[in-house]
DRENVEX-221484 format. One line per 10 residues: number of its first residue (from 1); their letters; for each residue x, y, z of C-alpha. Coordinates in steps of 0.1 Angstrom, whole numbers, plus 5000, padded with zeros to 4 digits. Layout:
// DRENVEX-221484
NUM) a) X:Y:Z; ...
// end
This chain:
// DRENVEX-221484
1) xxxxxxxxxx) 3116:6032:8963; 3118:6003:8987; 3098:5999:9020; 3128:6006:9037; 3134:6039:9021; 3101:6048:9032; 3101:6042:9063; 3137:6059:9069; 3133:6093:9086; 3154:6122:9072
11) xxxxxxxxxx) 3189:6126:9081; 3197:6157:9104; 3232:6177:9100; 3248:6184:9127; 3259:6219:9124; 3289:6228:9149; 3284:6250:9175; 3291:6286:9168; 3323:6295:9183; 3328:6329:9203
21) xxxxxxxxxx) 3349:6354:9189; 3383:6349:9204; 3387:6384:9216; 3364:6369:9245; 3391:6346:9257; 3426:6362:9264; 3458:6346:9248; 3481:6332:9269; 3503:6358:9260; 3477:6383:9276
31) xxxxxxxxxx) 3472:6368:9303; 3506:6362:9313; 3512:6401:9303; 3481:6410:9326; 3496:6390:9356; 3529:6406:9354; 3519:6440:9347; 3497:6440:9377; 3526:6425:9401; 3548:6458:9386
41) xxxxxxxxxx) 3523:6481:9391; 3514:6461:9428; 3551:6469:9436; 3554:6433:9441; 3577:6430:9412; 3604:6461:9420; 3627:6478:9400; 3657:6459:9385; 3637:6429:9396; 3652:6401:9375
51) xxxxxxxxxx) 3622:6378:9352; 3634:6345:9343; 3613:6334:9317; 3613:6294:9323; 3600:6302:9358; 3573:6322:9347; 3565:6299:9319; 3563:6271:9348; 3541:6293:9377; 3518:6302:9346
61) xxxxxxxxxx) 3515:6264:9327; 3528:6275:9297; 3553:6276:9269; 3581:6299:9264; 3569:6316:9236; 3539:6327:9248; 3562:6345:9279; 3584:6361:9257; 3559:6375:9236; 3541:6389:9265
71) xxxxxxxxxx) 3576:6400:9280; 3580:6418:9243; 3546:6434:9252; 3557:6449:9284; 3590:6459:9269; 3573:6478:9245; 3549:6494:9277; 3583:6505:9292; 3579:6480:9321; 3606:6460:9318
81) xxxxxxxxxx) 3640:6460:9298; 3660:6431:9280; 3695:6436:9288; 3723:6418:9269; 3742:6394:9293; 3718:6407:9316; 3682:6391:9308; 3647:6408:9317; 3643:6431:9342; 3620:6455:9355
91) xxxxxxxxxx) 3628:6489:9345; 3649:6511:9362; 3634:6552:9362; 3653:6578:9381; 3634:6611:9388; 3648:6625:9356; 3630:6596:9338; 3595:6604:9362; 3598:6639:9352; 3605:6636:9312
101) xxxxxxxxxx) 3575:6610:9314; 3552:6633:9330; 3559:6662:9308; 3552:6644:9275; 3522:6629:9291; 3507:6668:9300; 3516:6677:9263; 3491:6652:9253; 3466:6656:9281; 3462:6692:9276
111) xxxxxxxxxx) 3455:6678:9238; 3429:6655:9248; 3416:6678:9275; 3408:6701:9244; 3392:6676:9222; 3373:6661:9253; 3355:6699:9258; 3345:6696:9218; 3334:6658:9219; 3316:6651:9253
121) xxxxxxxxxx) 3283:6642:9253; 3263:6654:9285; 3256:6615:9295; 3295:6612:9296; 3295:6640:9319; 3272:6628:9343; 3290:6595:9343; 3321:6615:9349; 3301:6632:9378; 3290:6601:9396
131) xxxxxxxxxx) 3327:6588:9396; 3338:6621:9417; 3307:6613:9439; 3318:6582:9445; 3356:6591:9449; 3343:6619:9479; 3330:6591:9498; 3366:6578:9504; 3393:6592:9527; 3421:6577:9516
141) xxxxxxxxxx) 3443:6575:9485; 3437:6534:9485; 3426:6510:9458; 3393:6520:9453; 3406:6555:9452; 3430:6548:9427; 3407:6526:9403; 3378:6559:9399; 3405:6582:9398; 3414:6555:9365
151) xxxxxxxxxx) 3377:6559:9356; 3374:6595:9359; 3406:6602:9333; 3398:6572:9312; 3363:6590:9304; 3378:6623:9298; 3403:6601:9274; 3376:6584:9256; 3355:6618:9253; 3384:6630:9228
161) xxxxxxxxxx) 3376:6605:9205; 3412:6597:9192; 3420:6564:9194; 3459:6563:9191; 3462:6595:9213; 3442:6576:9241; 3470:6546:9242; 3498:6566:9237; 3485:6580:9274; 3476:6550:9284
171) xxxxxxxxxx) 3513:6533:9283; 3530:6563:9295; 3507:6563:9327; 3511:6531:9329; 3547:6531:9330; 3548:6553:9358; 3518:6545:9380; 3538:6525:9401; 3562:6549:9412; 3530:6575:9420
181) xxxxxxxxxx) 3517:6543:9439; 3543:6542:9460; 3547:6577:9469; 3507:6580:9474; 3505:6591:9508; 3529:6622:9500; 3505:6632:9475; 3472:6633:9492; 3436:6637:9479; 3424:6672:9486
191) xxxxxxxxxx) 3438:6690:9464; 3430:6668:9436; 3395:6664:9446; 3392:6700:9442; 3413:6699:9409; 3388:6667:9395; 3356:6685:9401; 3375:6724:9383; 3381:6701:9355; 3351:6683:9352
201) xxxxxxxxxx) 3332:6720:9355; 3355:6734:9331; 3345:6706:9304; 3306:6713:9312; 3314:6746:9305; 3328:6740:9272; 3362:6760:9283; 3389:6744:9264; 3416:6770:9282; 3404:6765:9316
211) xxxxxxxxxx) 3408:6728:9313; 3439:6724:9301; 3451:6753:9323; 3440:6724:9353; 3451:6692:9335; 3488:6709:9334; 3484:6717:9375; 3465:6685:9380; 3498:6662:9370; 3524:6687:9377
221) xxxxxxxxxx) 3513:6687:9416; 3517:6653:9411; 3559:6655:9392; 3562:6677:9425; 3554:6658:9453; 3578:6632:9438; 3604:6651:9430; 3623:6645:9462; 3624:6609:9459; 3644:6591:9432
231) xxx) 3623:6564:9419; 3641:6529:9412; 3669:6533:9440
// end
């Protein structure tokens, strides 16, 4: 061993830098999905509303492909339709198309309802307690009204502990949020305050019957205070 070899201090590998799981960062395909499905649900984007998909691929700084796969996406959500010789557009539901929504959607409420009463834990129900203490506080049907009433159903949703059930719920009150958006001052919030805090009693109490007996009355006051407007005209 020379002198040299010596006096040379150990060579340190660089190791790369661990990289975050990629769920962290959204696709561009996500994120163009997320920007379109919030315009929709906004209103900003209306029924029949034509999506070109060069201009969105432009306004976004992206490809094609990644705006046809998140158009795909939303097809499959029911919020918007690819028409031959048409293109993309924003679908197009008449009251009949509300109300057949709506009544699949309470079939599989009044199912998760029931699971919900079996699965809860009481720390989800005192998270689902501070959401309707938060959602007295308002007056209005707004935003902020709109995002806890999200909370308050998404934790009854989660409580029945079926996955594929939760997002079959999920896209069909998706697809027609807007339209209950738009009609949000005929609905009022009285009544469903009073119906939120039944429910949430009726799941403390463990009665399955009483719940679902509410969750049915819950959305049907809802099919009915639309019922006079056709949607997407």
């Amino acid at each position: 061993m020379t002198d040299t070899d010596r006096t040379r201090k150990p060579s340190r590998r660089r190791t790369a830098a661990p990289i975050e799981s990629a769920s962290a960062f959204p696709s561009r395909q996500e994120l163009v999905a997320r920007v379109l499905r919030d315009r929709i649900l906004r209103g900003e984007l209306g029924a029949g509303s034509r999506l070109d998909i060069d201009e969105i691929a432009t306004a976004h700084g992206v490809s094609r492909t990644p705006v046809r796969d998140a158009l795909k996406q939303l097809e499959g959500e029911g919020l918007v339709s690819v028409l031959p010789y048409r293109g993309v557009e924003v679908t197009r539901l008449t009251a009949a198309d509300v109300e057949e929504l709506f009544g699949i959607r309470i079939a599989l409420e009044r199912l998760c309802v029931a699971r919900c009463v079996s699965n809860i834990t009481e720390h989800e129900i005192l998270g689902l307690r501070r959401i309707l203490q938060r959602i007295d506080r308002l007056r209005r049907r707004d935003a902020a009204w709109m995002a806890l009433n999200a909370s308050f159903h998404d934790g009854i949703h989660a409580a029945s502990r079926w996955p594929r059930l939760i997002e079959q719920i999920r896209e069909l009150r998706t697809n027609v949020d807007r339209y209950v958006r738009a009609h949000a001052r005929e609905l009022g919030i009285e009544r469903q305050r009073e119906q939120h805090w039944a429910l949430l009693q009726a799941i403390e109490a463990r009665d399955a019957a009483s719940a679902e007996a509410i969750i049915i009355a819950h959305l049907q006051a809802t099919v009915d205070a639309m019922a006079s407007h056709e949607p997407g005209t």
